[in-house]
C-alpha positions as CSV (number, residue, x, y, z in Angstrom):
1,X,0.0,0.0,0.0
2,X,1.5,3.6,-0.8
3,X,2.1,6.4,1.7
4,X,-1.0,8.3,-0.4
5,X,-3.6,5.2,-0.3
6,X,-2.6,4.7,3.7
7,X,-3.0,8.2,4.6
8,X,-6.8,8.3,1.9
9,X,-8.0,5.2,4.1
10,X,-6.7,6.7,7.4
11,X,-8.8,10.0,7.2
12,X,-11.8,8.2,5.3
13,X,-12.1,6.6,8.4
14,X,-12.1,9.2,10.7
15,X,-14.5,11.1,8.6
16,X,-16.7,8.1,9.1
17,X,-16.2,8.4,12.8
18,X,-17.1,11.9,12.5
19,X,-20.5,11.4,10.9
20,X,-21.1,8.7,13.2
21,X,-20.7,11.7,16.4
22,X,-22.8,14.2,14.2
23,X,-25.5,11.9,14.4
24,X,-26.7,12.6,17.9
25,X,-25.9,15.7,17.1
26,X,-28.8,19.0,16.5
27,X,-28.9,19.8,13.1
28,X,-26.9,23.1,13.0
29,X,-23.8,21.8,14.9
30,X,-24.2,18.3,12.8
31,X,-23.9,20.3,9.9
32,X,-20.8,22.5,10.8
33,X,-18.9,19.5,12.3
34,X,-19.3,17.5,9.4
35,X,-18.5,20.8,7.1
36,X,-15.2,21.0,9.3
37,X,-14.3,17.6,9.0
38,X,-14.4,17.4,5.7
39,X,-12.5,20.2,5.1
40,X,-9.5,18.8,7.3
41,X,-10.4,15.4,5.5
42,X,-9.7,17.1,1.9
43,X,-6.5,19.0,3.5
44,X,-5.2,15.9,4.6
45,X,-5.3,13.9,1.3
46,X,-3.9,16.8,-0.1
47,X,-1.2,17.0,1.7
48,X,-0.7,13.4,1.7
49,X,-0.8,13.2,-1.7
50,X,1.9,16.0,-2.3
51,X,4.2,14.4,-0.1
52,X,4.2,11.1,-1.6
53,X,4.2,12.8,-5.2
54,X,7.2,14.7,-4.1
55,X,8.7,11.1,-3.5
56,X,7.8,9.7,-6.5
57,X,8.9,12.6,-8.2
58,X,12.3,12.4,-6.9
59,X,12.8,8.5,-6.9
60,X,11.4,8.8,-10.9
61,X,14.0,11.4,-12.1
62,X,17.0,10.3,-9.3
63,X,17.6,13.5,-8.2
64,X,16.8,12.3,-4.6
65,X,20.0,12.6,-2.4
66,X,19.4,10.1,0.0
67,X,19.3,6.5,-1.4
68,X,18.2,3.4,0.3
69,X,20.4,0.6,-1.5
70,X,19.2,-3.3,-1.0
71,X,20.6,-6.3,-1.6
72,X,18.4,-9.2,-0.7
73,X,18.3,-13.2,-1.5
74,X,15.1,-13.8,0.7
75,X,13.4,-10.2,0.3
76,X,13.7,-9.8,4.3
77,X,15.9,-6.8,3.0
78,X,13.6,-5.0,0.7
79,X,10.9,-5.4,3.7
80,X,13.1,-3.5,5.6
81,X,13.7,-1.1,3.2
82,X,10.1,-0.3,3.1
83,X,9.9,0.0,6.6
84,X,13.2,2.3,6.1
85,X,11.4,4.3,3.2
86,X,8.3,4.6,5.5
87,X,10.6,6.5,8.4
88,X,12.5,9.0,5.8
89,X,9.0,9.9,4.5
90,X,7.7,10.8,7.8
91,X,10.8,12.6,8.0
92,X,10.1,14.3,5.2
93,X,13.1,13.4,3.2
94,X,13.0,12.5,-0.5
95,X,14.5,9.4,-1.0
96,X,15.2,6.3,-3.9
97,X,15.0,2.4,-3.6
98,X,17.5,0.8,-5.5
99,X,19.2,-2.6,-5.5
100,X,23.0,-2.5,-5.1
101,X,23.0,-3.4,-9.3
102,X,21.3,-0.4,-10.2
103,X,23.8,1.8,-8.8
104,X,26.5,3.0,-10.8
105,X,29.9,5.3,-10.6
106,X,27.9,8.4,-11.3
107,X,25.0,8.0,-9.2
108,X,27.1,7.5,-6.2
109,X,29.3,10.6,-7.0
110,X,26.1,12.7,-7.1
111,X,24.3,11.2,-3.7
112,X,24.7,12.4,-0.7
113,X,22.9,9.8,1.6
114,X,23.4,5.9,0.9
115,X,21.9,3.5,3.9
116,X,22.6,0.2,3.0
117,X,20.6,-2.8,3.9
118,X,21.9,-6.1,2.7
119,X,22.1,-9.3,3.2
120,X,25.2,-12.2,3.0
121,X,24.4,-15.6,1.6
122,X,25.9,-18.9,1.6
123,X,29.9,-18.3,3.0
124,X,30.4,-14.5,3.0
125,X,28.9,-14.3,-0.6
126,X,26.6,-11.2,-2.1
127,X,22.8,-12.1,-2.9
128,X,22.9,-12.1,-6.5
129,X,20.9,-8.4,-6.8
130,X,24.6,-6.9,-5.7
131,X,26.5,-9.3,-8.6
132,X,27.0,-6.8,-10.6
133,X,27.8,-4.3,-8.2
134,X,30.6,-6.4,-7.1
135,X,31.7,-7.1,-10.2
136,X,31.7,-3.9,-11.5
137,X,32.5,-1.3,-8.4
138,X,33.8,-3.3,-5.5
139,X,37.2,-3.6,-7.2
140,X,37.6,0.4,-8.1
141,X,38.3,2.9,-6.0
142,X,36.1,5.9,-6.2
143,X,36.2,9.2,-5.1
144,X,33.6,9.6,-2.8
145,X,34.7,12.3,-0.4
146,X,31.1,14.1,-0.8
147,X,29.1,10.2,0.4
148,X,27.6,9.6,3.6
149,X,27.0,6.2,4.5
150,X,25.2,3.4,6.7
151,X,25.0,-0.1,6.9
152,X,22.5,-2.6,8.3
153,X,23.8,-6.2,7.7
154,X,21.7,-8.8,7.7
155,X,22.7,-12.8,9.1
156,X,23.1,-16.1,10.7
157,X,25.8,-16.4,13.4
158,X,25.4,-20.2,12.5
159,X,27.5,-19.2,9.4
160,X,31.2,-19.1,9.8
161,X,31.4,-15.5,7.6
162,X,28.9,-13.4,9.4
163,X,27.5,-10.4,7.6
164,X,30.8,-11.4,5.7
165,X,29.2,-8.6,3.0
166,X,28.0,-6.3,4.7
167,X,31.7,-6.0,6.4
168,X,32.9,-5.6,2.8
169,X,30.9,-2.8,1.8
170,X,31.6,-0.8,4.6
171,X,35.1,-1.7,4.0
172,X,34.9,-0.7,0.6
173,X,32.8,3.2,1.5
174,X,35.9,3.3,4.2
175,X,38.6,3.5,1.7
176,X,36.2,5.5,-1.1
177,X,36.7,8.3,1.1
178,X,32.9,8.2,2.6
179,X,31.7,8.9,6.1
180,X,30.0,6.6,8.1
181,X,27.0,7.9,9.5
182,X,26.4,5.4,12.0
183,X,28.9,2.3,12.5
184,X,27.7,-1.1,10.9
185,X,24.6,-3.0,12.2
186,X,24.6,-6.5,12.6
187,X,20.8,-8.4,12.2
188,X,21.3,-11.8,13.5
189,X,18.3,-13.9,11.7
190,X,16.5,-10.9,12.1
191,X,16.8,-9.9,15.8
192,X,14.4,-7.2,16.6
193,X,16.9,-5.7,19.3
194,X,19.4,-5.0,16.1
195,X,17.0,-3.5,14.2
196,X,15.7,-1.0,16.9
197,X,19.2,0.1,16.9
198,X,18.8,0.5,13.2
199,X,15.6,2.4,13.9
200,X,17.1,4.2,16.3
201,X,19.7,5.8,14.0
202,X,17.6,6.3,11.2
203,X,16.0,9.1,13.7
204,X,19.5,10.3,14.6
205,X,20.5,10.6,11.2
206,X,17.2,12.2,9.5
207,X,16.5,14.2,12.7
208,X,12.9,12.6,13.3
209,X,13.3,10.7,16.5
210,X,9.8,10.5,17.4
211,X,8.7,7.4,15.7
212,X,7.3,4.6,17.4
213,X,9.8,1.6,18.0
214,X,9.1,-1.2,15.3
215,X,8.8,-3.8,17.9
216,X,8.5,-2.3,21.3
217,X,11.4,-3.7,24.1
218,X,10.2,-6.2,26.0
219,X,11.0,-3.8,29.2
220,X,11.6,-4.9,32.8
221,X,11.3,-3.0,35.9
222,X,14.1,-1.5,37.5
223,X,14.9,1.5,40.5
224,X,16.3,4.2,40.2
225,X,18.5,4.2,43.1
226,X,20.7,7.0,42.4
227,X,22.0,10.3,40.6
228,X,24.9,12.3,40.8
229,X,25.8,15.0,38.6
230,X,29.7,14.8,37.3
231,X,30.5,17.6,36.4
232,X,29.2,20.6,38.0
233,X,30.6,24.3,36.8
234,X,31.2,23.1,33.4
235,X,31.0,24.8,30.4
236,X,29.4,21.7,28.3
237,X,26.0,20.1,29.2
238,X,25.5,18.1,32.9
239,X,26.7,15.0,32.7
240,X,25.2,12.4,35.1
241,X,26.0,9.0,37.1
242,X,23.0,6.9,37.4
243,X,22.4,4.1,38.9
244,X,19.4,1.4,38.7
245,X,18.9,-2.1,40.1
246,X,16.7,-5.1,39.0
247,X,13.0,-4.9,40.9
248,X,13.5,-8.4,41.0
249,X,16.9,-8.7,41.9
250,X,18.2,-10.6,38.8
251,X,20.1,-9.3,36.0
252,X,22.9,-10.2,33.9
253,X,24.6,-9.0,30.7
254,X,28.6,-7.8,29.4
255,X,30.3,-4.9,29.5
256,X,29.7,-3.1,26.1
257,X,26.2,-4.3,26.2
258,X,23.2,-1.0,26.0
259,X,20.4,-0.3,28.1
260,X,17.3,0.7,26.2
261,X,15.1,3.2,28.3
262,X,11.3,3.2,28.2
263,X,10.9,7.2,28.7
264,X,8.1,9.4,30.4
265,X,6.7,12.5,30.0
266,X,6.7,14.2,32.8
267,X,3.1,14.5,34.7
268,X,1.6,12.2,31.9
269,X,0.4,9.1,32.0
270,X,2.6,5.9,30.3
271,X,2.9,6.3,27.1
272,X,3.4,2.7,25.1
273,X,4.1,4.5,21.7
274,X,7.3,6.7,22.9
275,X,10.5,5.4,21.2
276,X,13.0,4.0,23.5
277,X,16.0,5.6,23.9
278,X,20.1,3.6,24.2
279,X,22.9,4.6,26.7
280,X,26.0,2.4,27.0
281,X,26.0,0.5,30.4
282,X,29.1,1.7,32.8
283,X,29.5,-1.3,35.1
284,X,29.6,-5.0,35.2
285,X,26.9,-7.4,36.1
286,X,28.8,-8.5,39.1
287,X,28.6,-5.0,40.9
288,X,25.5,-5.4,41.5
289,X,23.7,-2.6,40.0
290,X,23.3,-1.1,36.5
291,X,25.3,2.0,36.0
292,X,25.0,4.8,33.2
293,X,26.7,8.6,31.9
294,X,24.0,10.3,31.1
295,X,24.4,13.8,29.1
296,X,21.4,15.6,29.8
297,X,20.3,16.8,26.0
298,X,18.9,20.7,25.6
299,X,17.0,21.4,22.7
300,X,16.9,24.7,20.5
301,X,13.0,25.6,22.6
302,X,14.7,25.1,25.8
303,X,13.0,21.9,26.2
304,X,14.5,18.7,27.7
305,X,15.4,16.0,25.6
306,X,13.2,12.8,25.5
307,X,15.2,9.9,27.5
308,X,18.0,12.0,29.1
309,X,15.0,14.8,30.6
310,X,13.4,11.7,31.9
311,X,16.8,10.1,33.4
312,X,18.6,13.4,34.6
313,X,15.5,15.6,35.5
314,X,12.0,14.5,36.2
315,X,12.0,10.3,37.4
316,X,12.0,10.3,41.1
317,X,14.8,9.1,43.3
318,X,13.1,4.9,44.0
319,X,11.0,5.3,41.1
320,X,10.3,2.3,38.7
321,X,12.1,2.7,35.0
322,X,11.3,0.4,32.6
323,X,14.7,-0.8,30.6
324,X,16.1,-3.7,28.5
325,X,19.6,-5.0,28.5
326,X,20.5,-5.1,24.3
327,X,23.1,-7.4,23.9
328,X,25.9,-5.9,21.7
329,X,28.4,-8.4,21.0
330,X,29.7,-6.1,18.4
331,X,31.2,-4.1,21.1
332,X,32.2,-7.1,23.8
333,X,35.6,-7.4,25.6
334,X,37.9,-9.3,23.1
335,X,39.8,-11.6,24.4
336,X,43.6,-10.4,24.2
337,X,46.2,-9.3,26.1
338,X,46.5,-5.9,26.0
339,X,43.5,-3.5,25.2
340,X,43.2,0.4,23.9
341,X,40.4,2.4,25.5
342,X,40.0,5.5,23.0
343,X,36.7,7.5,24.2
344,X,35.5,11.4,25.0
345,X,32.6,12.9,26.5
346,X,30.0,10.3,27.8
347,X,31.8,7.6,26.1
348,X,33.4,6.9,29.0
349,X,30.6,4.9,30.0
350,X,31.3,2.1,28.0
351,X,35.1,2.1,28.4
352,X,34.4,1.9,32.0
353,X,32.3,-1.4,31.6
354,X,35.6,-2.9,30.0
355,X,37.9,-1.6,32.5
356,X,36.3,-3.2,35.4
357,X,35.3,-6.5,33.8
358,X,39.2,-6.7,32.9
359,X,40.4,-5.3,36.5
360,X,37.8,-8.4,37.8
361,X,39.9,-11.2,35.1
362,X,43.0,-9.8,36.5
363,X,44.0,-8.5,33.2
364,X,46.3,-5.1,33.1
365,X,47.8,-4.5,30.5
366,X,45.1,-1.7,29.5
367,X,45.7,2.3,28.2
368,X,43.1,4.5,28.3
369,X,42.7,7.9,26.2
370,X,40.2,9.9,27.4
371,X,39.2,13.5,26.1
372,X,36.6,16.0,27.2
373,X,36.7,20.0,27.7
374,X,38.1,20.7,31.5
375,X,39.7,18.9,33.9
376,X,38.6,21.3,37.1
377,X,35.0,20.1,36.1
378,X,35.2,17.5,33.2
379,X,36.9,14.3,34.5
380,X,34.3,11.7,35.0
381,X,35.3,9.2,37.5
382,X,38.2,11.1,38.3
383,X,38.9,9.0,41.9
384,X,38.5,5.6,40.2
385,X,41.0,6.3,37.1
386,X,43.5,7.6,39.2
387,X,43.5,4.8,41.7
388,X,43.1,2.2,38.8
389,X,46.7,4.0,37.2
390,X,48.7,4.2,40.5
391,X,47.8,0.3,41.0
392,X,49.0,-0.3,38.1
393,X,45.2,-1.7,36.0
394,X,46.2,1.3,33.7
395,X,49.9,1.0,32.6
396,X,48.7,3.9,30.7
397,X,46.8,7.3,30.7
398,X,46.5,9.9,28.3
399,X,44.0,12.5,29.3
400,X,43.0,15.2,26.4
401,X,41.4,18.5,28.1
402,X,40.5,20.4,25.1
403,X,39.9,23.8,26.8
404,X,43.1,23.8,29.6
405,X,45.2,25.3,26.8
406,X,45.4,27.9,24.0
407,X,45.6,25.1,21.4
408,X,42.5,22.5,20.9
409,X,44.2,18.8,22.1
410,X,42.1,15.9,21.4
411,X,41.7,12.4,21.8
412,X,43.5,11.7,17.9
413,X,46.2,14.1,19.2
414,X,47.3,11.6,21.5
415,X,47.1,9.1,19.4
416,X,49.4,10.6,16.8
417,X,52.0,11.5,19.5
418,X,51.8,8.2,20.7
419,X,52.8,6.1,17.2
420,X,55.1,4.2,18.2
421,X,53.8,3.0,21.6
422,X,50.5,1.8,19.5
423,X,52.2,0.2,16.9
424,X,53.8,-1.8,19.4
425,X,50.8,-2.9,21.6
426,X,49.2,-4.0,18.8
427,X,52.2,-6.3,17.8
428,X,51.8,-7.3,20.9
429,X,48.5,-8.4,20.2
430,X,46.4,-5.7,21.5
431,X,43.0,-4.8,20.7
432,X,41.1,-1.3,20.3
433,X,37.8,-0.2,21.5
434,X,36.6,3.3,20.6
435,X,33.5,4.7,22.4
436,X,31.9,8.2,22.2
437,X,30.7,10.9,19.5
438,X,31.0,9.6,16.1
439,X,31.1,12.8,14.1
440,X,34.6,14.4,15.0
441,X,36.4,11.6,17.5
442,X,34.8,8.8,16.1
443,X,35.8,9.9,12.3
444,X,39.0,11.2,13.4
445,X,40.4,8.6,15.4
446,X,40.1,6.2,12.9
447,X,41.8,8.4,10.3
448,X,44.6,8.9,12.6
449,X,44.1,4.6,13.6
450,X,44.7,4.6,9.1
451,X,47.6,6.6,9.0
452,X,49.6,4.7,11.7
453,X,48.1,1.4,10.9
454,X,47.4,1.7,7.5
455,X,44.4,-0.2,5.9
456,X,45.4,-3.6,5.2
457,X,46.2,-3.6,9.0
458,X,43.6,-2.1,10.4
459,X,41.0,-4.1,8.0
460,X,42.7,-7.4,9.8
461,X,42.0,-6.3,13.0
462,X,37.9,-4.8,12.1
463,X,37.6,-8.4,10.5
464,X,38.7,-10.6,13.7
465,X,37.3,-8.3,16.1
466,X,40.5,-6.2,17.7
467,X,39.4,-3.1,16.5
468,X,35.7,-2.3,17.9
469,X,33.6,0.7,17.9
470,X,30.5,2.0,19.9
471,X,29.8,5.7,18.4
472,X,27.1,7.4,18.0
């Protein structure tokens, strides 16, 4: 069913509804409800049908600059893709449906927006809607400096090469010179958690984060026992500690896992249509207690924003929040011998979860670099770092306060000073986690991580899991 046809059978029925009411009605006021009605009835197909004109429009002649690319062997892909194309349009964003073989050189010069949703079949292969495209593309390198990107890779951890071609294409958009707007998804046989995530980041992306979840978390109740703000007197947004336990006592999951937040408006009743909302988890099962970094989000009216207003602000100390533990194994702790920590702002959080599941497996060999605006105000978990350094859990620290000196310092600056010493820990066998904002240290790390690694290297460690991100 088109946008146009839904919308027509939508507002047909309320105006059914409406004459229904206007029946008890007197005359007079049955007349001017019905006249109403039918005017915001005609407006609404109007409207309804301009919008999905405008998409037709666009999608006919190409000139959309936001494409949704498919490749699918089973067609759960393209059903995706509709439900995909469904959230850009209430987004308002003009978009095109292709398969991966009906893009060409050209096309992906002019776009500006490509999400990708596609599927790997058999060992790592492409379905055959992405032959060509692999054929044809994969093996040049383009110039595509201008592209934007995202990836939602679809399935079965039964198979040995996992989303073996999803990997590839991102691999591929890497070294074409595009930027990732969100890092890879992986959809094992179609988990609902994964593709919330997906969700979730389509409202990120196209600014429309209002849209009810696809398949609503199945939410548990926890307390909030606790919240601290971090950093008071700064000059960046309050940042706060949070912490929450299990109603029913039980919980378990792995550092790098996500909790996904049922939020409230404030003084309304429950709302079951409100999107949830993701924040890294900051501790380890075995504490005892689930902790988070919130940043508490300000929008341009003032207002607060949907999860972090309900977190920071308005749920009562001992009040019941409903929350999911989202497995991520994307962003687990690898199993090596040394690990990176590379993180700023609230990204912390995650690190954290990774630092004290290692400190409880007695492993030490760990380096954290850590960036965020002051120190006087800005260094989350200040005691805890400190202590873990002088006892030797972090044989290295590199702190990055951008604002204690004339000249910006950030996280990549570190990094760069700090060649050698990396190239060594990861011939060591090392692995590196990155965890924070993804436009600026996300993008900039890892083109400081390609410089000293270079990209055959740094492919090797993406591929068997040593180099792992968590941005957003």
């Amino acid at each position: 069913m088109t946008a146009s046809r839904l919308h027509h059978l939508s507002a047909s029925l309320a105006l059914s509804s409406v004459a229904a009411m206007a029946y008890h009605l007197p005359g007079w006021a049955s007349a001017s409800l019905v006249g109403s009605s039918y005017l915001s009835y005609c407006a609404a197909v109007w409207r309804a049908h301009r919008s999905a004109q405008q998409q037709a429009d666009a999608a006919a002649s190409g000139d959309a600059d936001t494409i949704i690319a498919i490749a699918s062997q089973t067609g759960f892909a393209a059903t995706l893709a509709e439900k995909t194309s469904a959230l850009l349009q209430e987004a308002g964003i003009a978009h095109q449906c292709v398969t991966l073989n009906q893009l060409n050189a050209e096309r992906l010069a002019s776009v500006r927006r490509l999400l990708c949703i596609v599927s790997t079949t058999g060992e790592g292969d492409a379905p055959d809607n992405a032959s060509r495209f692999c054929r044809d593309l994969l093996p040049q390198r383009l110039a595509l400096q201008d592209l934007s990107f995202a990836v939602l890779a679809l399935g079965d951890r039964h198979y040995q090469q996992f989303c073996a071609f999803g990997h590839q294409l991102a691999h591929w958009l890497d070294h074409c010179g595009a930027h990732r707007l969100s890092d890879l998804i992986e959809v094992d046989n179609g988990d609902e958690a994964a593709l919330r995530h997906w969700q979730q980041e389509l409202g990120r992306i196209s600014g429309y984060t209002l849209s009810a979840d696809w398949s609503a978390p199945d939410y548990t109740d926890w307390l909030l026992k606790g919240r601290r703000l971090l950093n008071p007197g700064s000059v960046g947004a309050p940042a706060y500690h949070l912490i929450l336990q299990p109603a029913d006592g039980t919980a378990d999951w792995q550092a790098g896992d996500i909790a996904e937040i049922r939020p409230q408006r404030p003084g309304q009743p429950e709302d079951q249509t409100l999107p949830h909302r993701e924040y890294s988890v900051s501790s380890v099962a075995a504490d005892g207690q689930l902790e988070l970094l919130v940043r508490q989000l300000r929008k341009d009216d003032g207002s607060l924003g949907l999860g972090s207003g309900w977190l920071t602000e308005y749920a009562a100390i001992g009040q019941t929040i409903g929350l999911r533990i989202r497995r991520n194994p994307q962003f687990h702790t690898p199993d090596c011998k040394g690990l990176i920590l590379i993180g700023n702002g609230s990204g912390l959080a995650g690190l954290r979860s990774h630092l004290k599941q290692r400190e409880r497996d007695g492993r030490h060999q760990n380096w954290l670099i850590f960036g965020e605006r002051q120190r006087a105000t800005d260094f989350f978990h200040q005691d805890e770092i400190l202590h873990w350094q002088d006892n030797g859990h972090l044989q290295r620290l590199d702190l990055c306060f951008s604002r204690d000196q004339e000249a910006r310092r950030y996280v990549q600056h570190a990094l760069a000073e700090q060649a050698g010493q990396l190239r060594e820990w990861i011939s060591d066998g090392a692995a590196i986690l990155v965890c924070g904002s993804l436009q600026g240290m996300g993008e900039d790390v890892h083109q400081t991580l390609l410089s000293i690694l270079g990209e055959a290297l740094l492919d090797e460690l993406s591929d068997t899991g040593r180099y792992r991100r968590d941005v957003y």
